[in-house]
C-alpha positions as CSV (number, residue, x, y, z in Angstrom):
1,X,0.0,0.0,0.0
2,X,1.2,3.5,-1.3
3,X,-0.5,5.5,2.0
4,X,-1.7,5.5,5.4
5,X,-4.9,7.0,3.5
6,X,-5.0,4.3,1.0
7,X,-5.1,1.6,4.2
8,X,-7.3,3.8,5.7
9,X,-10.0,3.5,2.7
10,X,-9.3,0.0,2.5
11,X,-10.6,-1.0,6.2
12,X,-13.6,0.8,5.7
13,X,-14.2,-1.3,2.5
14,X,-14.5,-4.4,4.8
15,X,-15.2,-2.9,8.4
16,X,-18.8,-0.5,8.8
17,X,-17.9,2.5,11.0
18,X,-21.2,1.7,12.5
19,X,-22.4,-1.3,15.4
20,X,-24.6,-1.5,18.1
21,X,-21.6,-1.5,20.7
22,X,-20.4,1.7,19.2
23,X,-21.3,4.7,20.4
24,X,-18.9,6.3,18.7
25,X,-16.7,5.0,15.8
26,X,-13.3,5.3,14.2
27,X,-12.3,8.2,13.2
28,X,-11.9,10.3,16.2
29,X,-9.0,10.1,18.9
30,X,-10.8,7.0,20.5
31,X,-13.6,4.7,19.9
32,X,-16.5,5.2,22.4
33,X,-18.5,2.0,23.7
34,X,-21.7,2.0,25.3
35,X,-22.1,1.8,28.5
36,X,-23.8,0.2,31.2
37,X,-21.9,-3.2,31.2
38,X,-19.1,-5.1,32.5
39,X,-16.6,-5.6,29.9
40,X,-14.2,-8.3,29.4
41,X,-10.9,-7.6,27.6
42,X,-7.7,-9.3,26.0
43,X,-5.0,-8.7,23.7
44,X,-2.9,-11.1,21.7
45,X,0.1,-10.7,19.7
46,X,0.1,-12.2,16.2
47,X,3.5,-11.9,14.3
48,X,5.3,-13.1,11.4
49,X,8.1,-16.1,12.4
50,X,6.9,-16.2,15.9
51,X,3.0,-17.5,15.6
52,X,2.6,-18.3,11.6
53,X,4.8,-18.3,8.6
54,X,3.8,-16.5,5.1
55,X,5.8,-19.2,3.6
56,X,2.6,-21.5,4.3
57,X,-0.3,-19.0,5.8
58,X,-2.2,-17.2,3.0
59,X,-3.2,-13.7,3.4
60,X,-6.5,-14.8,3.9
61,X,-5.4,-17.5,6.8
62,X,-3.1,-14.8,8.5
63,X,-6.2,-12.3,9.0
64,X,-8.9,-14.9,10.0
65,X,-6.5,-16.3,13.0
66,X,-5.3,-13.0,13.9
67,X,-9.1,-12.5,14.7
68,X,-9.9,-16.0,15.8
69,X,-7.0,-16.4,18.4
70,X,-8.8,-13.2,20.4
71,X,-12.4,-14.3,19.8
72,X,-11.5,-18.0,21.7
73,X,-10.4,-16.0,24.6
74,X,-13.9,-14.2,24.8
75,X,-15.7,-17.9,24.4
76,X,-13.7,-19.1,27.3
77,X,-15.3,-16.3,29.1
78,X,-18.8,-17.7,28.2
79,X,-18.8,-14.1,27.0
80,X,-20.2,-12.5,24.0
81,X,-17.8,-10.0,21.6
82,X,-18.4,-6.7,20.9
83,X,-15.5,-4.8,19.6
84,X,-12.2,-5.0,18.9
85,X,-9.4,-2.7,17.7
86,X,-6.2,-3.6,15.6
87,X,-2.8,-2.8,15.6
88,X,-0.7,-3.4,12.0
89,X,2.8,-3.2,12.1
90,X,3.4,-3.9,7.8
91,X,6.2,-4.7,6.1
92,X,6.9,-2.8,2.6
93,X,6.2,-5.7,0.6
94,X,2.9,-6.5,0.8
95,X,0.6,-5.1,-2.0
96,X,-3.0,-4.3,-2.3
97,X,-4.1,-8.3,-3.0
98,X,-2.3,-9.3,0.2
99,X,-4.0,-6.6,2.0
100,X,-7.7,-7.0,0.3
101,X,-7.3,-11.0,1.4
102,X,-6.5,-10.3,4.8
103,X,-9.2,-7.9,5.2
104,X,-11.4,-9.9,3.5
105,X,-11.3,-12.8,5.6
106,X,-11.3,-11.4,9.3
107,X,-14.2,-9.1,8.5
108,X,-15.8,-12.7,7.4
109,X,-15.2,-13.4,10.7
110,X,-16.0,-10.5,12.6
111,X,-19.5,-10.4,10.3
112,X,-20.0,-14.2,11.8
113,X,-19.1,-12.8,15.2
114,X,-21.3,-9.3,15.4
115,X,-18.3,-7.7,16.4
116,X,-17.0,-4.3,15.2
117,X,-13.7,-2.7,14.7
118,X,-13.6,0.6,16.8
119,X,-10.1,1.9,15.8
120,X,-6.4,0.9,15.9
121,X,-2.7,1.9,14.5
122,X,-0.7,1.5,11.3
123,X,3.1,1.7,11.2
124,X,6.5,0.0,8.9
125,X,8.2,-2.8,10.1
126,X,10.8,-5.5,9.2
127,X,7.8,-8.1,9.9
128,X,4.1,-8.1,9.6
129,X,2.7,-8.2,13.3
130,X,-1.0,-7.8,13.9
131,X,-1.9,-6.7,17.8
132,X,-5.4,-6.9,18.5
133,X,-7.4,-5.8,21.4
134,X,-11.2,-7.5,22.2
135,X,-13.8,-6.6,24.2
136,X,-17.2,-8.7,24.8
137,X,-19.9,-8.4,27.4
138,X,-21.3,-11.1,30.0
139,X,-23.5,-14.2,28.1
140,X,-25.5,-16.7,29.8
141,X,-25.5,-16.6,33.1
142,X,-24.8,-12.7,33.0
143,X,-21.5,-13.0,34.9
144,X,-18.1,-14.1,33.2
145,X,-16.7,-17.5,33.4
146,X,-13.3,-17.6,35.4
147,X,-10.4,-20.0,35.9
148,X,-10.2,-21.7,39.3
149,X,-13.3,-22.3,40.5
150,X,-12.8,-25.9,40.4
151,X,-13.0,-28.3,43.6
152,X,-12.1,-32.0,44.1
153,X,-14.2,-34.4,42.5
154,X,-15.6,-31.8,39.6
155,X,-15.6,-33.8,36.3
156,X,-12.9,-31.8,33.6
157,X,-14.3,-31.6,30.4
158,X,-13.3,-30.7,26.8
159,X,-15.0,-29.1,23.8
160,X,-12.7,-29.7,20.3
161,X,-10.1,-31.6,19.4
162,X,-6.9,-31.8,21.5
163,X,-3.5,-32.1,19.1
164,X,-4.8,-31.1,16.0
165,X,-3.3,-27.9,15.5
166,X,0.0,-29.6,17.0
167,X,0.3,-32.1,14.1
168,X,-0.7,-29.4,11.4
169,X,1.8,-26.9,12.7
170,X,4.6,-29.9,12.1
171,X,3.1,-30.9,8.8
172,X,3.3,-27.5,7.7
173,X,6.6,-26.8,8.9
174,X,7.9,-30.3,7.7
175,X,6.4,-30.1,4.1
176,X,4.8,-25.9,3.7
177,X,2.2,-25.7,1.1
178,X,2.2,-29.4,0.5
179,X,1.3,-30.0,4.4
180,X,-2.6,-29.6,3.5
181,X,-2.9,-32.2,1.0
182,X,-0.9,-34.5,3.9
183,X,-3.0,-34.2,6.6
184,X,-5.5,-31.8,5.9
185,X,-8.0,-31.8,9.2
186,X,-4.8,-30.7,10.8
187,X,-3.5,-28.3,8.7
188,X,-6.6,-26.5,8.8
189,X,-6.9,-26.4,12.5
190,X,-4.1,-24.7,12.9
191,X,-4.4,-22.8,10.2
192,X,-8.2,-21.4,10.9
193,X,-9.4,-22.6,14.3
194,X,-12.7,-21.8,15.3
195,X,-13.7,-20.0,17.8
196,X,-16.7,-21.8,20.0
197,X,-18.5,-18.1,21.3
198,X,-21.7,-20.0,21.3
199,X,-20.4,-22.8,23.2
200,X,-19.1,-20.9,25.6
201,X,-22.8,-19.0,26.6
202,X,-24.3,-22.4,26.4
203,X,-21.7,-23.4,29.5
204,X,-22.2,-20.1,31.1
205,X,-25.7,-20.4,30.7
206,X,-25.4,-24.2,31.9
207,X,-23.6,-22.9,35.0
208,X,-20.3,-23.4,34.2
209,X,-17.8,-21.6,36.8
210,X,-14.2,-22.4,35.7
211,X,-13.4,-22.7,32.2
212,X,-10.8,-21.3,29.9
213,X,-9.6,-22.1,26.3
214,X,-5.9,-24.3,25.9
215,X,-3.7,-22.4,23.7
216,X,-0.7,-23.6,24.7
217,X,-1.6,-27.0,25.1
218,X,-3.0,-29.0,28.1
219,X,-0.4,-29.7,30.0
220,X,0.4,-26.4,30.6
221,X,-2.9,-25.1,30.6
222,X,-4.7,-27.3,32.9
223,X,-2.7,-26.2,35.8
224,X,-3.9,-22.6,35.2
225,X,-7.3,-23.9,35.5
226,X,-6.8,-26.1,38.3
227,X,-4.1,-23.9,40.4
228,X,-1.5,-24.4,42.8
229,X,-3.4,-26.9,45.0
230,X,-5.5,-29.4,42.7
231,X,-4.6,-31.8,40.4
232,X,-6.3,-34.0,37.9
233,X,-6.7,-37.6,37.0
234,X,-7.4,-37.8,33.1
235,X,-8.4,-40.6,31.0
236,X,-7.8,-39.7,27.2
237,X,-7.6,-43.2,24.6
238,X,-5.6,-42.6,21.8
239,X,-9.1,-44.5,19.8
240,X,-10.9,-40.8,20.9
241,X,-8.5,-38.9,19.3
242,X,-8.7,-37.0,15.7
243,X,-7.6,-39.6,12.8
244,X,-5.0,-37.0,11.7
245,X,-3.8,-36.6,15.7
246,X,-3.3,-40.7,15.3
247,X,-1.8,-40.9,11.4
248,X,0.7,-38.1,12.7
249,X,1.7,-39.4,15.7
250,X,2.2,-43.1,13.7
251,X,4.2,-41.2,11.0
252,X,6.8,-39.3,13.4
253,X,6.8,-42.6,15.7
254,X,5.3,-40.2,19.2
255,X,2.6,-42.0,21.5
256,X,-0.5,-40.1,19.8
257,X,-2.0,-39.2,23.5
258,X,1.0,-37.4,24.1
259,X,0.8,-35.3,21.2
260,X,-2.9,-35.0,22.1
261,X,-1.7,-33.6,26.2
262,X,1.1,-31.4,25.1
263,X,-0.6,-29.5,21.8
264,X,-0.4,-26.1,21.1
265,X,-2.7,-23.8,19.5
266,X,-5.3,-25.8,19.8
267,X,-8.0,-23.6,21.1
268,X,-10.6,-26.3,22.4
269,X,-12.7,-25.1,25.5
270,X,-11.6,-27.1,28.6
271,X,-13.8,-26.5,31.9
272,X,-14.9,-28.3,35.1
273,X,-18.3,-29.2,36.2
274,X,-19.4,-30.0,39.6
275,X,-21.7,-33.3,39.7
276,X,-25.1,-30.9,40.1
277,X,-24.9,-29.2,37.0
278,X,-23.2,-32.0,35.1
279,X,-26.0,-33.2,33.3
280,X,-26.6,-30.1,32.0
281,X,-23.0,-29.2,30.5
282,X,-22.9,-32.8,29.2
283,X,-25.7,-32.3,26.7
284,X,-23.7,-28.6,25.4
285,X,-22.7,-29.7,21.8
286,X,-18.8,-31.4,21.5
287,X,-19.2,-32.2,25.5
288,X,-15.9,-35.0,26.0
289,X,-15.7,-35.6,29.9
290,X,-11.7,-36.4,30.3
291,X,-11.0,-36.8,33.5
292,X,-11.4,-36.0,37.5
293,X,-10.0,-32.8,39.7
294,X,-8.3,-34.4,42.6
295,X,-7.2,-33.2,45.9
296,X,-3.3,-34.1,44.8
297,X,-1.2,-31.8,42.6
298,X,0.0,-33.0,39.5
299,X,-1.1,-34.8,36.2
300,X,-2.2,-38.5,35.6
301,X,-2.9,-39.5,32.6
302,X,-4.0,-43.1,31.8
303,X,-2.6,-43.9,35.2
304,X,0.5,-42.9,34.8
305,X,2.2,-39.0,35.9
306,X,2.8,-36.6,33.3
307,X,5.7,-34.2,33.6
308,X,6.3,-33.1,30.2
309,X,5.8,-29.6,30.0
310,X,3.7,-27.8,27.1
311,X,4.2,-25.0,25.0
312,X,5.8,-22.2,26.2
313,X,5.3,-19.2,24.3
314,X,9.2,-18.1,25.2
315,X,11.0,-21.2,23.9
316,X,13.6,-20.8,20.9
């Protein structure tokens, strides 16, 4: 793009100044929201070499996950979004059909979501980088689901696939373009997951009082649900798992319920539920029950301890 102008006129192509959330738009010094709620809010950093490649991540991909990372973290609120804003740092290179497929795929998104784009920052860089902000309101129950509230003897549940986006993220890296004809399930959850917003109200709704979404995988991410002084007894058989999860792990010889535990990216829902409201969360759509909060610290898995650590965003 020639000008900050010519971006400028772009956006507005594929974003509407105009939302219900929005008292006032872009265009000003700040975005105005309407009042009279609790908001939730959370960044996340998306940048070239660190969390996707263009050597395999279309235009299109790059500005859908940018989108879809953020949204998950309003689902594992059992919240619903409202508004975001969007931070481009934009390397030279990148011309007008880069641009018009990245737009055109998060505001996809965004239109699927309800959610408006109040404002944000353009600037140079070495490396394409997309910051985004999100905002979403309370769904279901009216309050916001939080980590922590678990307690000994809750059933731990997931809602999508656990190692999916770990074996696509290989492929992709192992073979680039050619990855998605490998293993294509895969390839495609890491490359567009998708975010479960409604899923998330249907737990709140259900009663749901700990819950988060596993990003870096669930061995690390279980622990931030559980805390300091719980642990959890999980029973996860490899025959449960995605067939790509299994052909992948077969392929690069790895036990495939390992490459399930330690995933990454995989942005599936993972909660607790105490035995009153289980029933209920049981019968929300993609409902897997995986295991048991014990009074014990640590990780079983199958009946044996698991101390291989996830993904850690700070690793080389």
């Amino acid at each position: 793009m020639k000008s900050e102008e010519q971006f400028l006129e772009l956006i507005d192509t594929y974003f509407p100044r105009d939302h219900e959330f929005l008292k006032l738009g872009r265009g000003d010094d700040c975005a105005v929201l309407r009042g009279g709620k609790d908001y939730c809010v959370s960044s996340d950093i998306f940048l070239e070499d660190v969390h996707f490649r263009r050597t395999y991540f279309t235009a299109e991909d790059i500005g859908y996950k940018a989108l879809a990372v953020n949204l998950s973290d309003i689902a594992a609120m059992g919240a619903k979004p409202v508004a975001f804003t969007m931070d481009l740092m934009a390397p030279a290179d990148l011309d007008e059909e880069f641009w018009n497929g990245f737009f055109k795929s998060m505001s996809m998104l965004a239109r699927q979501s309800d959610i408006a784009l109040a404002g944000g920052d353009l600037s140079r860089a070495d490396k394409l980088c997309v910051s985004i902000t999100i905002y979403g309101v309370a769904g279901g129950s009216g309050e916001f689901i939080t980590r922590g509230n678990c307690a000994p003897g809750d059933t731990l549940f997931t809602i999508g696939d656990l190692g999916l986006a770990r074996a696509g993220f290989h492929t992709l890296e192992a073979f680039g373009e050619k990855g998605r004809e490998v293993f294509p399930a895969a390839v495609r959850a890491h490359l567009r997951p998708k975010p479960k917003i409604l899923i998330g109200t249907l737990l709140n709704a259900a009663g749901v009082k700990s819950l988060m979404d596993v990003s870096d995988g669930l061995a690390r991410d279980l622990p931030r649900l559980l805390g300091p002084e719980l642990g959890a007894d999980l029973t996860i058989p490899a025959s449960d798992l995605n067939g790509n999860v299994l052909a992948f792990s077969l392929g690069v010889g790895t036990d495939p319920v390992e490459t399930a535990i330690l995933g990454g990216e995989d942005y599936a829902l993972l909660g607790a539920a105490s035995p009153e409201i289980l029933d209920k969360v049981s019968s929300v759509p993609g409902f897997t029950a995986v295991g048991t909060v014990t009074e014990t610290p640590g990780l079983i898995v199958n009946g044996s301890p698991f101390e291989t650590e996830g993904f850690d965003h700070f690793d080389s």
